[in-house]
C-alpha positions as CSV (number, residue, x, y, z in Angstrom):
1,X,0.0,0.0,0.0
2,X,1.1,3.6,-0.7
3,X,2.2,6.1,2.0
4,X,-0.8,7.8,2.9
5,X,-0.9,11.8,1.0
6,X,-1.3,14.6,3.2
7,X,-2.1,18.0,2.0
8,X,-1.6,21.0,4.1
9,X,-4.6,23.8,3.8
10,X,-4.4,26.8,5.0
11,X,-7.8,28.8,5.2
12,X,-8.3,32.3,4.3
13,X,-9.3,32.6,7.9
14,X,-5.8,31.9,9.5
15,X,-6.3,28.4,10.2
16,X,-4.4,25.5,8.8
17,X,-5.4,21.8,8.3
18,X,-4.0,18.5,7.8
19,X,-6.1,16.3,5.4
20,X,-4.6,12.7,5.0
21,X,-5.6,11.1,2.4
22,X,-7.2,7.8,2.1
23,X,-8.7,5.3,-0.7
24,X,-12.3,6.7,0.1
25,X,-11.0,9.9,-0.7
26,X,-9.5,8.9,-4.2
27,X,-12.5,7.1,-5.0
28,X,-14.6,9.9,-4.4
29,X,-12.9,11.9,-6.5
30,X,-12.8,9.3,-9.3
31,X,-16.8,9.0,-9.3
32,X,-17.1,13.3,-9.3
33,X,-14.6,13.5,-12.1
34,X,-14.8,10.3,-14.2
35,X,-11.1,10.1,-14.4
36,X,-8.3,7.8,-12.9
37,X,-6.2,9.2,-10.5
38,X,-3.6,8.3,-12.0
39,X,-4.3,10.7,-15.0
40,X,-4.5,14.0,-12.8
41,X,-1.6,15.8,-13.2
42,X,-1.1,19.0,-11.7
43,X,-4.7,20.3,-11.7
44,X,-5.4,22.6,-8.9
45,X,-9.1,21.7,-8.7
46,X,-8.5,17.7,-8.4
47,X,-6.1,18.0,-5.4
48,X,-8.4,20.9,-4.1
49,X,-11.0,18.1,-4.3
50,X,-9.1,15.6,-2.8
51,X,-8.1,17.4,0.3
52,X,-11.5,18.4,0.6
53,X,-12.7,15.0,0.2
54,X,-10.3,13.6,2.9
55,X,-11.3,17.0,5.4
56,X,-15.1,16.0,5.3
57,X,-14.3,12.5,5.8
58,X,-12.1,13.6,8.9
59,X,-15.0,15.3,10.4
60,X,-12.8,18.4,9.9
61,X,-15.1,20.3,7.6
62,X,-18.8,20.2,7.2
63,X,-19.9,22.4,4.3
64,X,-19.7,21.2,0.2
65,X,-17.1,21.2,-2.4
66,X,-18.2,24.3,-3.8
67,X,-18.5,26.1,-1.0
68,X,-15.0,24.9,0.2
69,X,-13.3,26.6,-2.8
70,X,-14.0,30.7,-1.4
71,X,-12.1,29.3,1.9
72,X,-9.3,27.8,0.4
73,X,-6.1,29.9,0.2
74,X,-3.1,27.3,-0.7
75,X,-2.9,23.5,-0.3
76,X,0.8,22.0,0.0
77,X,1.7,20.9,-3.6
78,X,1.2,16.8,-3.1
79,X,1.6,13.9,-5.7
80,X,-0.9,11.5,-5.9
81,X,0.2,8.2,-5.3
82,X,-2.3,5.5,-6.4
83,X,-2.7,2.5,-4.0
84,X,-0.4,-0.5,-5.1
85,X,-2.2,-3.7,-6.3
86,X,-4.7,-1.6,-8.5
């Protein structure tokens, strides 16, 4: 298995949040955008949507993806690492 991604946000409020992410996260982002994880490449709005995937799962965020975005001032540039054996 792959070493767990973390993304570091940091919120136009100040505050700053660890999101690690986990295969529920990848697989959510998979059904949103059709696509393979694999084929993301440096596309702000699919690790934007990761990260945000792996904050709501964490219980660290309770509001939607699109409402997410206005917060969001920089996540930690992360490569996504797809889980071995897939």
């Amino acid at each position: 298995m792959a070493t767990p991604t973390v993304f570091e946000v940091q919120l136009s409020d100040g505050r700053s949040m660890s999101a690690t992410v986990k295969v529920a996260d990848l697989i959510a982002f998979e059904r949103q955008y059709d696509k393979s994880v694999s084929d993301i490449g440096n596309r702000i709005e699919y690790s934007t949507f990761i990260a945000w995937a792996a904050l709501k799962r964490q219980g660290d965020l309770n509001v939607e993806f699109e409402d997410f975005l206005p917060l969001v001032e920089v996540t930690t540039d992360a490569e996504i690492e797809s889980p071995k054996g897939s």
